[in-house]
N, C-alpha and C positions, 0 to 999 in steps of 0.2 A: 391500950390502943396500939394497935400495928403500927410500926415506922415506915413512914415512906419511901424506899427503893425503887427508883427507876428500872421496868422489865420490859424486855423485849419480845413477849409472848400476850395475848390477849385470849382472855376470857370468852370473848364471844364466840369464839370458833366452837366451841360445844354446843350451844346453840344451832350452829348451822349443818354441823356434824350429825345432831340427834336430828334434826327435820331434815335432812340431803345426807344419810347414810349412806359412807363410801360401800358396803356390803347391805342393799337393798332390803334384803331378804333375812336380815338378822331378826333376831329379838330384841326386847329392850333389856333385858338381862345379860346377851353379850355383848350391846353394846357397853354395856355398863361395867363389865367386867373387862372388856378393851380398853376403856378409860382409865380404870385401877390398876390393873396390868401394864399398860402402857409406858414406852419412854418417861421418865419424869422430866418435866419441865416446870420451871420458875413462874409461878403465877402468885400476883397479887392476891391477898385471902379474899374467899368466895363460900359463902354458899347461895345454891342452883335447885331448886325443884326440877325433876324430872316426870311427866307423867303421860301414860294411854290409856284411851279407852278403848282398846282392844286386851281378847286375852294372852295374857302373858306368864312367862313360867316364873315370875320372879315374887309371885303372891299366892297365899293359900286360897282363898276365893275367888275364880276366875271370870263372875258378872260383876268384882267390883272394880273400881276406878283403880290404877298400877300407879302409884309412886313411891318416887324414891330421892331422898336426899343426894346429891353429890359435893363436895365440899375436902377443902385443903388444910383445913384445921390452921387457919392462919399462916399468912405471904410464905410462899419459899415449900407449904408442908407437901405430903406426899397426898397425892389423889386418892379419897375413898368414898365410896357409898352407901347407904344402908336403906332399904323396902320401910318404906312408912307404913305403921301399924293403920289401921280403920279409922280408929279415932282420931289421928293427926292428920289422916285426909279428909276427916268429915269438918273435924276442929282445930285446926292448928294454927300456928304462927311461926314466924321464922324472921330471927334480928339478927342484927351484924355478929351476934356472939360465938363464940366455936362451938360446936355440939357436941353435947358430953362434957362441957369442959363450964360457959359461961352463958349460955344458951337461958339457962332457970334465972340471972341475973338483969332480966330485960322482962319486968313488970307491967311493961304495955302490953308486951302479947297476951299474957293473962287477961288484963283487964279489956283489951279487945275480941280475944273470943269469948268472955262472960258479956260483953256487950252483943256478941251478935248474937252467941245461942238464944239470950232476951228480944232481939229483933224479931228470930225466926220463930219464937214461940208466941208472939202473937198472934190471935185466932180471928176472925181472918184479916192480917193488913192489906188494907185497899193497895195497888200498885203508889198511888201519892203518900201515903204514910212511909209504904217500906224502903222506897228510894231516898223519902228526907231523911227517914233513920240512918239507912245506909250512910249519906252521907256524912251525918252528925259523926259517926262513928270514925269516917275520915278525916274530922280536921283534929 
C-alpha cells in the first residue's frame, strides 16, 4: 500500500485537460503523448481510463472504441500510457494495483467480469432482470 504524502498537484486536472484541450484540434494520441512527455510532477498514484469514440490514430481499428490506460505506476512515479487491446475495452477491470506490476493480484476484477460476460449472455434479459443483475454485481 502506498504511504501517504501530502502533494500539491491534483489529479483531476487530466480530466479537465482531455475534455477542454489546451490544443482543440489534437488527437487523443498527442494528447497522450503530451502527458508522457510532459514536465514531471508529483501525483499521488493513479490509474485513469482514457477513451473516444472517434477515429483515432492511436488504434489498429478505426470503428472501434480508442482507449488507453494512463497511470503513474505508484505516488511520485513517472507518467505513462499504453492503447487497450479489444478485449480490455469490451472486458476489463481496473483496481488500485500498478499495471504490469500488481494489477493480476485484485481477484475481483476477474470474478466481476466473468460475472458480467454471464449477465450479458443471457438470451434475452428483460431490461428488469438485467439491471437487477447489474446491480447484484455491484454490491
Amino acid at each position: 500500500m502506498e504511504e501517504y504524502v501530502p502533494r500539491d498537484t491534483s489529479r483531476g486536472t487530466f480530466i479537465s485537460d482531455f475534455l477542454v484541450p489546451a490544443q482543440p484540434d489534437s488527437t487523443m494520441k498527442e494528447h497522450l503523448e503530451g502527458i508522457e512527455s510532459g514536465p514531471w510532477k508529483d501525483y499521488s498514484g493513479f490509474n485513469m481510463l482514457l477513451g473516444s469514440l472517434h477515429p483515432c490514430d492511436g488504434a489498429k481499428n478505426l470503428n472501434e472504441p480508442k482507449m488507453a490506460l494512463v497511470t503513474n505506476h505508484g505516488g511520485g512515479g513517472k507518467l505513462a500510457f499504453r492503447w487497450l487491446p479489444q478485449d480490455e475495452v469490451e472486458f476489463g477491470g481496473l483496481s488500485n494495483g500498478i499495471d504490469g506490476q500488481t494489477m493480476h493480484l485484485w481477484t475481483k476484477i476477474d470474478w466481476g467480469k466473468d460475472v458480467f460476460r454471464a449477465i450479458l449472455a443471457e438470451q434475452p434479459p428483460s431490461e428488469e432482470a438485467l439491471v437487477e443483475n447489474l446491480f447484484k454485481l455491484l454490491q
